[in-house]
N, C-alpha and C positions, 0 to 999 in steps of 0.2 A: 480045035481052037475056037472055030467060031460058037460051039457050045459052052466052054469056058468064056468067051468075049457076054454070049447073053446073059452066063449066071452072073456075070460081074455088074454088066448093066442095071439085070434085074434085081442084086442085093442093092445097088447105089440107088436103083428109084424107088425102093422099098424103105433106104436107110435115111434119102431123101424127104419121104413122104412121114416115116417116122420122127424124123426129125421136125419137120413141119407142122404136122400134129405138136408135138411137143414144146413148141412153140408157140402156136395158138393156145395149146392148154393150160401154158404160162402164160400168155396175155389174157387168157380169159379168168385164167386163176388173180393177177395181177387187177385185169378191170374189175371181179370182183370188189379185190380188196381196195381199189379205188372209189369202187361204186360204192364200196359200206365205208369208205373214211368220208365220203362226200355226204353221205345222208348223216352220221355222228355230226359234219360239220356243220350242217344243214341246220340240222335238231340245235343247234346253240347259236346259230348265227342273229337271229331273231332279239335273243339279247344282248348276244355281244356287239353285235354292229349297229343295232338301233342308235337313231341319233338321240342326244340327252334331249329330254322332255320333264316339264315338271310331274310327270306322273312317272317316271322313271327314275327323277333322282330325290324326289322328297322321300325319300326310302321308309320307313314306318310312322311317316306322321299320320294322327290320327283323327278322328270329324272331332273327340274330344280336344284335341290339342290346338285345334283348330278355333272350336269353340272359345276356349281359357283367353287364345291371342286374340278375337272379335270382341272376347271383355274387357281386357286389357287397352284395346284400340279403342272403344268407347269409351272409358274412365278418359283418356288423353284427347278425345273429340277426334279421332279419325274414324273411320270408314274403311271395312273390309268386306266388299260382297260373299254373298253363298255358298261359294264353291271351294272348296279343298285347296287347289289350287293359289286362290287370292289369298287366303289365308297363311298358307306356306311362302310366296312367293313377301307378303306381309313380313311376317319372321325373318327371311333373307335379309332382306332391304334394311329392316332397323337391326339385327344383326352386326351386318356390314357398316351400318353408319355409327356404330356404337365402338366397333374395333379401328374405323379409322380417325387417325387423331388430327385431320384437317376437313373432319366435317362434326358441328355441333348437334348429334343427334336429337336430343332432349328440345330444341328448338327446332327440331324439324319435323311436322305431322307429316304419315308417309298413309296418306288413300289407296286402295287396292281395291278396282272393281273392273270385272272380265279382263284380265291380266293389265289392265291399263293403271300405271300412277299417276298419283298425282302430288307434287310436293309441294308444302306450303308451310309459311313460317317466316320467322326472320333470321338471317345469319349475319356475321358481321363482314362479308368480305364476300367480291364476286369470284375468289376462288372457294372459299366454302360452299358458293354456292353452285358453281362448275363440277366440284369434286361431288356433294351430293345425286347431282344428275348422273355424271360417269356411275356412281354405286348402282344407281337403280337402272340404270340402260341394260349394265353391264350381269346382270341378276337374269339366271337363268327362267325362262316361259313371260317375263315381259315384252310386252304388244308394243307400248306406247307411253311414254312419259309426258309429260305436263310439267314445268317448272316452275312454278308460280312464288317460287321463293322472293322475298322483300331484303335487298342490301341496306343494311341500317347500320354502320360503324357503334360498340360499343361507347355509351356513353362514359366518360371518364370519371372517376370520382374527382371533386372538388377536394381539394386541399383545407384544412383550417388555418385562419390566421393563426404566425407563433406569436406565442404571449399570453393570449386570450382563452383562460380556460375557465370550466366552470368554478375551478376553487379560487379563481381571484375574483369574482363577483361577491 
């Protein structure tokens, strides 16, 4: 009996030990495969989790395209510094004020130098000129705005006197 009692023991701390092993071999086989899904995730985190940055989301603009909008900004007397950057973030900003319909783009010069705007101009209303500034705060890689916008209400057209036209002279 008591030789039957050790083989039993000694198959259970063998089937133990087996077992054990085989367990670590699955945890190790397992951290493997955690350890290669963490480096795959590793290897892409870099741009997936980056926070947005103008050099991450102007996506293929190019020193040309950049170029064309600093000529474009000149013909209209603005100012767009050197950098890729001002230039892109430039496009945004009149972009944005061109699609939205409570701010007068075309009266509004939009300055871009070292991410900093600068707005000037006149609009007819101190919500035009509210809504302008939200565009440009809200324009991703801007530092700093300036609002230097002038509220000047549309002038009204005058009316002609009725009666008096040129065919009765």
């Amino acid at each position: 009996m008591k030789v039957r009692g050790l083989a039993i023991c000694t198959v259970l701390a063998a089937a133990a030990l087996g077992f054990s092993g085989c367990e670590n071999m699955n945890t190790n086989s397992n951290a493997n495969t955690n350890r290669n899904a963490n480096i795959n995730a590793n290897a892409a985190t870099p741009e997936a989790t980056a926070t947005a940055s103008p050099e991450r989301t102007r996506g293929n603009y190019t020193e040309r395209e950049a170029q064309e909008e600093r000529e474009k900004a000149k013909a209209s007397k603005e100012t767009i510094g050197d950098t890729l950057d001002d230039a892109w973030i430039h496009t945004k900003i009149v972009a944005k004020l061109i699609a939205n319909s409570t701010t007068p783009e075309r009266k509004i010069n939009v300055d871009v130098v070292k991410n900093a705007v600068t707005l000037r101009g006149t609009v007819d209303s101190a919500e035009e000129k509210a809504a302008a500034e939200k565009v440009a705060k809200e324009t991703d890689g801007v530092k700093n705005v300036v609002n230097q916008l002038k509220v000047a209400p549309a002038a009204k057209a005058t009316p002609k006197p009725a009666g008096k036209t040129k065919s009765n002279y």
